[in-house]
C-alpha positions as CSV (number, residue, x, y, z in Angstrom):
1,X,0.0,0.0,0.0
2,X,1.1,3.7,-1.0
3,X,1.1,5.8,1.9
4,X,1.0,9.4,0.4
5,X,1.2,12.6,2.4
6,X,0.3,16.1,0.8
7,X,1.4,19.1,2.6
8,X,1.3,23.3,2.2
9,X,3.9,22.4,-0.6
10,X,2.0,20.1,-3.2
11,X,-1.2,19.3,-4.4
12,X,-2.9,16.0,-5.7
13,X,-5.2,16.9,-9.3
14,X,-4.6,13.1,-9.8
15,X,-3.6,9.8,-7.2
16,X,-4.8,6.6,-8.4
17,X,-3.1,3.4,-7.4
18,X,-4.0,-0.1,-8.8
19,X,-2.0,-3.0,-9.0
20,X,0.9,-1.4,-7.4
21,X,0.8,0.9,-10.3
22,X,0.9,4.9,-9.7
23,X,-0.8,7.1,-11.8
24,X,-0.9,10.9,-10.6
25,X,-0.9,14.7,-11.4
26,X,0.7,16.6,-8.6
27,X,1.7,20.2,-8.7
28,X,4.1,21.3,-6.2
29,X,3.7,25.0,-6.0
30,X,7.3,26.9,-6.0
31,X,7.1,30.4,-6.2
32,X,9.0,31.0,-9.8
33,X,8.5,34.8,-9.0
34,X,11.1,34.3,-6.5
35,X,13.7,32.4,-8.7
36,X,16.6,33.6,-9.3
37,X,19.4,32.7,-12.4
38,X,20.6,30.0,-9.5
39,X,17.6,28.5,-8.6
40,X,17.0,27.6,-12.2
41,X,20.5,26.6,-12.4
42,X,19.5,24.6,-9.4
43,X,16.7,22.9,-10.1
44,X,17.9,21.6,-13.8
45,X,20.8,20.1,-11.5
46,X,18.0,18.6,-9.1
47,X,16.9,17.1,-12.4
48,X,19.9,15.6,-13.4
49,X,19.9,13.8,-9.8
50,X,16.4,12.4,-9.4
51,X,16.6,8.5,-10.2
52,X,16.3,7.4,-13.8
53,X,16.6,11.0,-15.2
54,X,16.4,10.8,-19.3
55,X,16.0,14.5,-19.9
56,X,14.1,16.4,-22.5
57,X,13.9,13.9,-25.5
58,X,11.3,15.2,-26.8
59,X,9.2,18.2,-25.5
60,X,9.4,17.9,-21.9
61,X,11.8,16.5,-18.8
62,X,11.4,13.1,-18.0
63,X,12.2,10.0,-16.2
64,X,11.6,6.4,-16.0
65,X,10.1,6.3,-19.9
66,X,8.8,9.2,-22.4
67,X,5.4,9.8,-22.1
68,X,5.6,11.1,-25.9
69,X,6.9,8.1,-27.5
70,X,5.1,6.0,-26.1
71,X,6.3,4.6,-23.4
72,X,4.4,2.1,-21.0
73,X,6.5,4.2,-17.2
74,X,7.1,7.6,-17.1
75,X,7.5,11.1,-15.0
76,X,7.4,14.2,-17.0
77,X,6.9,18.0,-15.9
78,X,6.2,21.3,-17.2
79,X,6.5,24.8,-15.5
80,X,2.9,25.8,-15.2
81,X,1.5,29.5,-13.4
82,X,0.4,27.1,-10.2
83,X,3.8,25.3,-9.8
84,X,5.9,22.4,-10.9
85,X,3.3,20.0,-12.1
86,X,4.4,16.0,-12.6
87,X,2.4,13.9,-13.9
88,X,3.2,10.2,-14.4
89,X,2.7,6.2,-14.8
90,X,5.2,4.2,-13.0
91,X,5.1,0.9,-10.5
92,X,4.8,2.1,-6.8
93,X,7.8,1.7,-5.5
94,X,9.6,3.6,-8.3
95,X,7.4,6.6,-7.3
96,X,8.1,6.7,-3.5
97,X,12.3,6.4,-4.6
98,X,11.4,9.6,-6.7
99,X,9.4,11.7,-5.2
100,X,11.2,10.8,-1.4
101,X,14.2,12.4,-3.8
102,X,12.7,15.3,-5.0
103,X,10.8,17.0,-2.2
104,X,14.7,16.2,-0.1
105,X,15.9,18.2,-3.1
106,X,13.7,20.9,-3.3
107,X,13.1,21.8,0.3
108,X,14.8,24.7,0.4
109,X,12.9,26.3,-2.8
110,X,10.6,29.7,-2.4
111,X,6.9,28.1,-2.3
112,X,4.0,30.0,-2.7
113,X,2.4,29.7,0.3
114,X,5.5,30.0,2.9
């Protein structure tokens, strides 16, 4: 079972677990007004680290698989006005690695709501 924990950081549009399978739209809400040259900087370096990191290969960054090609796993994001929003297909315990990863990454970023 996938114990998930949302917090003033991040929001859930999507959580649906079957079969030990994830699928979810989350949006983590960093503040870009407050980004700065480095935090950019930053945060494409936070991509680079996240587990199974296969960068942009086609439109967007991704892990795991390439949601544009096709492919059966996969994390992508985009930069939208509420936030960094993921959205993704992957087996459980793939997702817990990853997003354990990403919110020890990003805790020091300017959120919205801090």
């Amino acid at each position: 079972m996938v114990k998930m924990i949302e917090d003033e950081h991040y929001y859930n549009n999507r959580f649906i677990v079957v079969n030990d399978i994830v699928e979810f739209e989350r949006v983590y809400m960093v503040d870009e007004s407050k980004f700065t040259k480095e935090t950019y900087e930053e945060l494409g370096e936070i991509y680079e680290n996240l587990p199974s990191y296969l960068g942009k290969q086609t439109e967007y960054p991704c892990w795991y698989g390439d949601e544009q090609k096709g492919d059966t796993y996969f994390i992508t994001v985009s930069f939208e006005p509420s936030g960094l929003q993921f959205w993704g297909y992957l087996p459980s315990s793939d997702f817990m690695q990853w997003e354990r990863k990403f919110n020890e990454l990003i805790a020091n970023f300017p959120f919205k709501y801090q």
